[in-house]
Every structure is written in C-alpha cells, then in structure tokens.
N, C-alpha and C positions, 0 to 999 in steps of 0.2 A: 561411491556412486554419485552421479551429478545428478542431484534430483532437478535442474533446472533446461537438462536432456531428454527428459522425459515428456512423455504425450502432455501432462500437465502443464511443463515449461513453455512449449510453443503453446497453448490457449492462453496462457499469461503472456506473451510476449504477443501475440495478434492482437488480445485486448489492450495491451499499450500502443497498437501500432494504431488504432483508432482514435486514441486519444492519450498522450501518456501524462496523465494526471490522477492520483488516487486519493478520492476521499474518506478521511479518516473520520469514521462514525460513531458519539459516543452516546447512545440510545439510555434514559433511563428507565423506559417502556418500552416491552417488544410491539406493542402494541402501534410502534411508531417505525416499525423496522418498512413493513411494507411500502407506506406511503414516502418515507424517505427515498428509498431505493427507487420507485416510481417519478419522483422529481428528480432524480437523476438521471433516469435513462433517458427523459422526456428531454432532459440538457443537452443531452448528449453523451453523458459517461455511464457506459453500462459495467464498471467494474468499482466492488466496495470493499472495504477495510472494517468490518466491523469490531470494533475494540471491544478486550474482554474486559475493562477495567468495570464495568459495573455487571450487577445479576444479570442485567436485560440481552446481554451479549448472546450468548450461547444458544437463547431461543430464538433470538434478532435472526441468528446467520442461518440457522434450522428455517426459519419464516420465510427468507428471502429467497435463499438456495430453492424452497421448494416451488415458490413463487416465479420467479423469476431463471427460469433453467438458462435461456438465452445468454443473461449475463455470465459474471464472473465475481462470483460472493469468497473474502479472503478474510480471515482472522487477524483481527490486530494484537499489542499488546500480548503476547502470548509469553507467559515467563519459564512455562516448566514442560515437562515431559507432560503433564498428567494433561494440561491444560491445550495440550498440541492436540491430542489423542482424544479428546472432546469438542475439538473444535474441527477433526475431521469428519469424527463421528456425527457431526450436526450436520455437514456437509461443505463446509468450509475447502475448498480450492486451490487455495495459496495461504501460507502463515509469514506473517509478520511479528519481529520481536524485536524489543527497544534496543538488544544488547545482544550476547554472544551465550546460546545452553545448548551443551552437547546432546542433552534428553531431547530438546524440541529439532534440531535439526536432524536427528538420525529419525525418531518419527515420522517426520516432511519426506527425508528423504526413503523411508523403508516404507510410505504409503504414495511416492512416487511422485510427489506434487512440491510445489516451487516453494521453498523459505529463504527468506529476505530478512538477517539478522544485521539488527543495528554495529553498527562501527563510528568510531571516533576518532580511532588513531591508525596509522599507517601496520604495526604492528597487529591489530585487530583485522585489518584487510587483509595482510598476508597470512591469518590464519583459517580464514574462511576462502580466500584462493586453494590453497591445500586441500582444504574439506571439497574442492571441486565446485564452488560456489562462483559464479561471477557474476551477480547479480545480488546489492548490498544499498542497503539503509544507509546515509551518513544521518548520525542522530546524535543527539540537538543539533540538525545543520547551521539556526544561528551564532551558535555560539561554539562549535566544531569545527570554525574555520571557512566554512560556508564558501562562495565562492571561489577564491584563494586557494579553499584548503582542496576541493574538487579537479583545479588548474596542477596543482602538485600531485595531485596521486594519478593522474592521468600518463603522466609521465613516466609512471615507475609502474604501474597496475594495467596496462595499456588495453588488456582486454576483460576489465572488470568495467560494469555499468554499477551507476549507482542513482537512487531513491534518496535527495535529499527530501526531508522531512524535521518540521520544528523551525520554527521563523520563515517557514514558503507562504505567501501571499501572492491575490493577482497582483500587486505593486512589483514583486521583481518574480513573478513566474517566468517570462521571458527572459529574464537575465541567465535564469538558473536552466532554464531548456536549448538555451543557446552553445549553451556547453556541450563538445561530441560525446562524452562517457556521462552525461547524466541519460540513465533511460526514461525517466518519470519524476515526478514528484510527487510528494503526498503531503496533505495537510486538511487541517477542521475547519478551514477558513469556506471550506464549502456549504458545512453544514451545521450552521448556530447554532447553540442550544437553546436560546431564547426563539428562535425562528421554529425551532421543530418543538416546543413545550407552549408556543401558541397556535401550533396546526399552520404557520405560515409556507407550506411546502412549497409554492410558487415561487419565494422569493431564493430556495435553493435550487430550482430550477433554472431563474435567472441568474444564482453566481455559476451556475453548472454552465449555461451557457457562455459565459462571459470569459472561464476561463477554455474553454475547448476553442473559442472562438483566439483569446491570446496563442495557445497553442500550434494552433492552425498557422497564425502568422510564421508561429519562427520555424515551424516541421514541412 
C-alpha cells in the first residue's frame, strides 16, 4: 500500500504546496512546543517536524496536534516500530526517519498517513520505490551528495520527490528548491535552540519568514 496515496498523503502534499520547507524541531521542554509552532505559522509555515530525539518530543507533538488542528504536526527522528505507533498515537500526521525500518513504515503506512524515510544511496531509493514510496529524505544531504547527488537520481527515480535535509540553510534553500524532484526541504536552521531556550520566538518567526519568502521566489 502507498501510504503517501492516501487522504493523509494529499494534506502532506497541499501543506508543501504552501510553502515546501519543513522545520525540524528539537524541543527540550514541551513546554515550548506551542509557542514554537505559533512562530511558525505566524511565518508562514504551518507544517512541523517535531523530533523524537529528546523526552519533550512525544508530548511536543500531543501539544501542538491538539493545539493547532489547522496545521500539519509530523514526527521526526522516528527509529522503530514502537516509536512510529506513539508518535501517531500523540497525533502525529506524517513520520519522518533518518534511515530505512520496515516496523516504522508499515505502521505509517497500516495507519494511512505519509513516511519519509531517510536515503543515501541509489540503492536505498530503489528500495523504498518498491515499498510504493515516492516521497523520500536524502539524509545527511551535505554530505550525500547534496545537490549532485539529487541531479543524478532524477534521472533514474524520475517519479520520486525528495526532502533534502542535514546541511539545508537559507544560504542555498534556493539552490536546493530549484531542482524539479526536490519537493521540500527540511532543516533546524529555523528553529535555534539557543532562540527557543531564551523565549526568542520572534526571531523564528522572522527566519520562518525569510525562508518562505526565498521559497516563493524560486516556486
């Protein structure tokens, strides 16, 4: 089953059509989940990535999902079966994972909604094409070949989109959206930890702005 066919898949793909950039959120208080999210949508990107790498995650995405319905609240970082299935159960919408787990994709895809597992190699693409997926992570994209490597797999993957992530910056957002098979990108360059651990939410408001506004140019 193509869980990225599903009713889930087009809300994930409308929320990119608004803006296709996703901020990767690493909260170490959920206590910061709301107001983050709120600096974003005010940016203009109503769609998040909240990473499970720390505690704060799993109540973050519970926080915001119930907060914020409008948007589109996604789990990041997600490693395993157990941690898919908790991170829907929060409410989570779309899963995000650095690499390739048969537990967290059949999850996504047996609860209907869009995952986006990391890839690095060509052979990693073709195996998440199979699984019915065209809709993929390249992760670490700086150092995965990054642009280059995105111009090659286009060629041979022609109907896979891909989510670089890991060296994306507004310095070359444009570069990297310029490309026809990137459908998004994702990176934390939106939301500092030092900016959300001093309550600076304005000032991720204006990278939220800054980079939907790069985006706009090149879309």
């Amino acid at each position: 089953m193509n869980a990225q066919s599903q009713s889930g898949g087009s809300a994930f793909d409308a929320a990119l059509q608004v803006v296709p950039v996703i901020p990767v959120i690493v909260l170490q208080s959920s206590e910061h989940a709301a107001p983050v999210a709120e600096a974003l949508i005010k940016g203009g990107i109503p769609i998040f990535e909240i990473t499970l790498r720390t505690a704060a995650g799993l109540p973050s995405i519970e926080e915001v999902a119930k907060k914020f319905p409008d948007a589109l609240t996604g789990a990041g970082t997600v490693l395993n079966e157990s941690q898919a299935r908790q991170a829907i159960d929060a409410g989570s919408r779309f899963i995000v994972s650095p690499g390739w787990d048969d537990g967290v994709v059949e999850m996504a895809q047996a609860a209907g909604i869009p995952v986006v597992p990391g890839v690095a190699t060509a052979s990693e693409v073709q195996r998440a094409y199979n699984h019915g997926l065209r809709v993929l992570k390249l992760f670490p994209a700086g150092i995965a070949g990054g642009i280059p490597m995105l111009k090659a797999l286009s060629s041979v993957y022609s109907e896979v989109g891909f989510v670089p992530t890991g060296g994306v910056s507004a310095d070359n957002l444009a570069d990297f959206l310029a490309l026809p098979n990137v459908k998004a990108v994702g990176g934390s360059w939106l939301t500092p930890a030092q900016a959300i651990a001093e309550g600076r939410f304005e000032e991720i408001t204006r990278l939220a702005n800054e980079a939907r506004k790069i985006a706009a140019d090149v879309r």
